[in-house]
N, C-alpha and C positions, 0 to 999 in steps of 0.2 A: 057436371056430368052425372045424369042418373046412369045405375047400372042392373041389368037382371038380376031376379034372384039366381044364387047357387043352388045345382040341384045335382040332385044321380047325373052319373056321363058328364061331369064338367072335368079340367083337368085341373087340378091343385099342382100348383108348383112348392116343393119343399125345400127350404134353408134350415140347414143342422150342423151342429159341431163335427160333421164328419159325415160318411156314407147312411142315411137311414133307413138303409137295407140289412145293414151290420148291427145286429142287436147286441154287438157290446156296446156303440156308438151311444155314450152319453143315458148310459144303464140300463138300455133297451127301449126308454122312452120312444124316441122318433120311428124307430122300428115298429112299436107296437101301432103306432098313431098312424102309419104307413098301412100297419096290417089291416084297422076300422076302416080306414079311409076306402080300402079298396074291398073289404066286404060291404060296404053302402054302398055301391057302387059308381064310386071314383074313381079318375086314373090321378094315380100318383107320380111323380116325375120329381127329380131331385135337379136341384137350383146348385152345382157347383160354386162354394165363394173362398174356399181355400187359394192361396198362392203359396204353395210349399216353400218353394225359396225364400219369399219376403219372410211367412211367420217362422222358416226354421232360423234364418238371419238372429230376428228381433228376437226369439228364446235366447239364446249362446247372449245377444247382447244382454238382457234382460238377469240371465245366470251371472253375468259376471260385474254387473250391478252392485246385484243384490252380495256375490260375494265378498265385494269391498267397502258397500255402504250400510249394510243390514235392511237396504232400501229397493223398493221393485216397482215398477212401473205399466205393468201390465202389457203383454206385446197384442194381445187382441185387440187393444181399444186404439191402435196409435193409428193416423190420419193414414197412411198411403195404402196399408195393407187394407182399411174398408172402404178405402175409395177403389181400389181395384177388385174389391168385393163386390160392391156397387154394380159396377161397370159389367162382372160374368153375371151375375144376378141378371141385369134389363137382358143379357144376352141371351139367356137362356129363355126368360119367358117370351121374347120373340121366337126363338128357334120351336120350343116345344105349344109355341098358343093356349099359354098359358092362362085360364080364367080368374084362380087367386093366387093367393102366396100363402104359402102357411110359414110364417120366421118361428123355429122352435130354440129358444134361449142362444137368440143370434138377434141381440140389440143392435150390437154394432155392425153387423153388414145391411142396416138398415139407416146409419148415419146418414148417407149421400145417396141414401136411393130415392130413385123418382119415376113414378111407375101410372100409368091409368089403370092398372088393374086394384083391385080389393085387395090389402093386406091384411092377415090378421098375426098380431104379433104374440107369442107365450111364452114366458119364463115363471120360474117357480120362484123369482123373488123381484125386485127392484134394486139398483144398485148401491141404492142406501141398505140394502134390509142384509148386503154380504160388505161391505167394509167395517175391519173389525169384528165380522165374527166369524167367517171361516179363515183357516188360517193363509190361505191365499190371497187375502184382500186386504193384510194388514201390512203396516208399515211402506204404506203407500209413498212415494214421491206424491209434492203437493200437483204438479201439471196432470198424474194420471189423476188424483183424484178429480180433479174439475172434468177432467175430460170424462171418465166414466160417469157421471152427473150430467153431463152435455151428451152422453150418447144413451143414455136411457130417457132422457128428457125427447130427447128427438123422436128413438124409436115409439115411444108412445102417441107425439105427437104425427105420426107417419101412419102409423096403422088404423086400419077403418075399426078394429077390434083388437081391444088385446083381453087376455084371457091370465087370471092366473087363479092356480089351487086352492088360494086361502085367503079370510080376512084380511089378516096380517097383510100380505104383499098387497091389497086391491087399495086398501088402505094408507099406504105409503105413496102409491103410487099418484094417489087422488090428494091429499095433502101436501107429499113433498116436492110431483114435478105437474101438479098441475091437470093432472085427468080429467077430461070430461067423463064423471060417475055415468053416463049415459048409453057409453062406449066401453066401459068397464064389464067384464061379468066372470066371477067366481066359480070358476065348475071344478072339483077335485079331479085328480091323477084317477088312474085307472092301475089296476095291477097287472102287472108285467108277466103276465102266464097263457102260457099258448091253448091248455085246457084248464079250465077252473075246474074245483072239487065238486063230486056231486054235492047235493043238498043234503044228503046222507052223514054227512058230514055232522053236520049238527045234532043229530041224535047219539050219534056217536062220541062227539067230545063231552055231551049231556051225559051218557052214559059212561062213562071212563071217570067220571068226578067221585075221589074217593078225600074225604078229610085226612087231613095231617099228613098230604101227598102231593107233590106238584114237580113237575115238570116244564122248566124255565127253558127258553130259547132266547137267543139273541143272532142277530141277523147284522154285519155289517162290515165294512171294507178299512173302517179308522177306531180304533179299539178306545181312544182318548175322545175324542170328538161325541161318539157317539155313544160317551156314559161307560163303557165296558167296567169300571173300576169301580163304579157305584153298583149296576148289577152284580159283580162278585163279589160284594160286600153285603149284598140285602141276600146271597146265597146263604153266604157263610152266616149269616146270622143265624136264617133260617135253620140253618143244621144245627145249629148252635143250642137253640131252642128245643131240639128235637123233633122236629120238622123230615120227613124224608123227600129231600130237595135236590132234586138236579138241573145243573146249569149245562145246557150245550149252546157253542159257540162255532157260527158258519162263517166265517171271514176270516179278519184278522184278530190276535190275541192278541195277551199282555207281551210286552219287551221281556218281560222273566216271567217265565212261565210258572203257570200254578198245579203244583203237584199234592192234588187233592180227589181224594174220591168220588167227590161231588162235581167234579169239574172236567168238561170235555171240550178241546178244541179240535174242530172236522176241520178248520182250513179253511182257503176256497174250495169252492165245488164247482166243477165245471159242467153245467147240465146236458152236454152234449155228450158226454160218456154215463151211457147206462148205469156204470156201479155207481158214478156220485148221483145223478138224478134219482136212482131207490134211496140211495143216504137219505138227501135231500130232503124226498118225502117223506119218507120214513119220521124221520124227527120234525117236519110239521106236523105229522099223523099222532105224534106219541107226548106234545107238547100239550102242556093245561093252560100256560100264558106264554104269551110274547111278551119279553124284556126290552126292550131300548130307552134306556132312559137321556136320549143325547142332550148334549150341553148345546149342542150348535145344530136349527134341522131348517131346512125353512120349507117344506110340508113331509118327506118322507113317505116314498109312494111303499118300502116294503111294507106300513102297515095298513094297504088295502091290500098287499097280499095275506095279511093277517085275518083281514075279514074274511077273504074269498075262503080261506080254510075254517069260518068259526073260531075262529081265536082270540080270546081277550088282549087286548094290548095294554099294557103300563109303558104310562111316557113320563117324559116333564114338556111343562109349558112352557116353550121356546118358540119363538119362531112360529113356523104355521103349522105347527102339530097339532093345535087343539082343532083343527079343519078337518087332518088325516083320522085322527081318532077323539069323539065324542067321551066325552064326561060321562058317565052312570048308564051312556046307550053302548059303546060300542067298546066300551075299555075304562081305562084310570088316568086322570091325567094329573099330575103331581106337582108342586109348588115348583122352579127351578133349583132352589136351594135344596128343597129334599134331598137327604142322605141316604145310603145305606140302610141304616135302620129304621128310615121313614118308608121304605119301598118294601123292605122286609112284613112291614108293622102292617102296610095294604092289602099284600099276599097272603099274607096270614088270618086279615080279616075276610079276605073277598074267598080263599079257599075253606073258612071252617062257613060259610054258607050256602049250599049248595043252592037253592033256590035262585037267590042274587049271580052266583056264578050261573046258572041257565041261562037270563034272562041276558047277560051279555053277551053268551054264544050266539043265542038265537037274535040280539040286534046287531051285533058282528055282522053274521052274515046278511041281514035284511037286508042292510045299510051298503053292502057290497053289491046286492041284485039290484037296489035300487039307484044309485049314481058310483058306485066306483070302478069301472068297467070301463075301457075304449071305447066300444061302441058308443057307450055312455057321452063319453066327453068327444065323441065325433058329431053326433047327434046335435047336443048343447050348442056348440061353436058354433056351425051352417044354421041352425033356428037363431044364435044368437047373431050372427055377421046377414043374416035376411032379414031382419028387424033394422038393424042401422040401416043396411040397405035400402030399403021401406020406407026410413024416415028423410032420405036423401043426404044420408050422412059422409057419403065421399064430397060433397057440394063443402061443408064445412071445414074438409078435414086441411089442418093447417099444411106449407110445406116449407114453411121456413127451415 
């Protein structure tokens, strides 16, 4: 079966961990990719595949597993709950005449689906690229492993396109389960902000660069995971040095807090109440670099919100960070092993040169106008799912 291209006015069916009207839904991702979709002018319509009962069942089962085995099984991936996923899936793209599908990191309600319409499938990794490294995917029962291996195996093989942020993940995907590279295409995350900063911006953090001064941010909801312990060690050095360094921190903090003058935890911030939203900004506006240095990312869309403001990022190379943020163009990206004193020793060097620190403000933000934007990656996908289209690539597409 050939199919038309997708164009403006066609209606996207959407599949998401949840409602992708609710911009808490999965970090605002599906929200924001709702919001593109319907400033291009698409209708967007959301593909219900939850069954509350089955998956709140299989949690409580899955909790109390894991509390007597040290073992967990995943209750997303288990057969009945995506085959009844399946099942409202076809129902709804009947019901709403549905043109495509967009599955947003929903492999599994894509196990048992069977569909004439275009799917295109997204996730920010492969199911190899999270076992064993975030801490939800370890100490697998061996049936879930095979199974989430069989159900990202599938959903690849199901969708006329799948899409994902980074190297890393397209990479996995095409050696471990088999991808047609053909079918494949890499477009980064967009950042998750309802108005981006002027461009103004950039002259301004250009102009705020003073030596032997920095002002560190770190941005994140797991304080372990995502480095927080190495960031407040490359602080402390810095002050140590004498350095005038501050560390503020918008998520979660250390388990024992650090009572330090260098050192500020704001919390969560909730952006829908005025006083945290001026927070908010406020210390994007007064930040010289973005700190994340996480042990576990697999692309990390906060730092396209790092470019959208002009702001250097310091990462490590993990995962698909080095996608999110570029080497010597858009930020620092740092061996995984890098310590403390090795993130210290780059701040140090990248702030006693103001030249070098321009040049990454101004490709920060380039880098952000040019692909890290929604629209961006709405754009990309429909060019990229009109091409398969084109080459008559539903004709191929396997449905075992």
């Amino acid at each position: 079966m050939r199919f038309r291209a997708i164009a403006a006015g066609a209606t996207i069916g959407i599949v998401a961990p949840g409602d992708p009207r609710e911009v808490r839904t999965w970090s605002g991702v599906p929200f924001f990719i709702v919001r593109a979709l319907e400033a291009a002018g698409y209708r967007a319509v959301w593909l219900p595949a939850e069954n509350r009962s089955v998956t709140g069942g299989l949690r409580k089962l899955n909790d109390w597993v894991h509390e007597r085995s040290g073992r967990r099984f995943l209750p997303k991936y288990f057969a009945l709950r995506n085959a009844l996923a399946a099942q409202s899936i076809r129902a709804g793209i009947a019901r709403h005449k549905v043109d495509a599908v967009l599955s947003i990191t929903s492999d599994q309600c894509l196990r048992y689906l069977r569909t004439d319409v275009p799917v295109i499938h997204t996730s920010d990794t492969t199911f190899a690229g999270m076992v064993d490294y975030y801490p939800d995917f370890t100490d697998l029962l061996p049936f879930a492993e095979r199974a989430g291996h069989d159900i990202c195996r599938r959903a690849i093989r199901t969708a006329t396109l799948t899409v994902y942020p980074s190297d890393w993940a397209r990479d996995l995907a095409v050696s471990l389960y088999g991808a047609d590279p053909n079918r494949v295409r890499v477009i980064p995350y967009g950042a998750n902000l309802f108005e981006p900063p002027s461009t103004d911006c950039v002259a301004a953090r250009q102009a705020a660069w003073r030596e032997g001064h920095v002002r560190l941010l770190f941005v994140g909801g797991d304080w372990d995971r995502k480095g927080g312990p190495i960031a407040a060690a490359a602080a402390e050095r810095l002050v140590a040095e004498g350095i005038d360094c501050r560390l503020d921190v918008i998520g979660a903090g250390p388990a024992e807090p650090i009572e330090a003058p260098w050192f500020t935890c704001h919390g969560f911030l909730n952006k829908s109440r005025p006083d945290h939203r001026a927070l908010y900004d406020r210390l994007w506006a007064e930040a010289s670099l973005f700190l994340l240095p996480s042990r576990g990312e697999t692309f990390g869309a906060v730092y396209c919100e790092a470019a959208a403001n002009a702001l250097p990022a310091i990462a490590a190379d993990t995962g698909g960070v080095s996608s999110a943020v570029i080497d010597g163009r858009t930020g620092l990206v740092l061996p995984l092993d890098a310590d403390g004193a090795a993130f210290a020793t780059a701040i140090r060097s990248l702030m006693q040169d103001e030249a070098r620190y321009g040049r990454l403000v101004s490709g920060a933000r380039e880098r952000f106008d040019q692909c890290l934007t929604w629209d961006h990656w709405v754009a990309s996908v429909i060019e990229g799912l009109n091409e398969v289209l084109s080459r008559g690539g539903e004709k191929t597409r396997r449905r075992k």
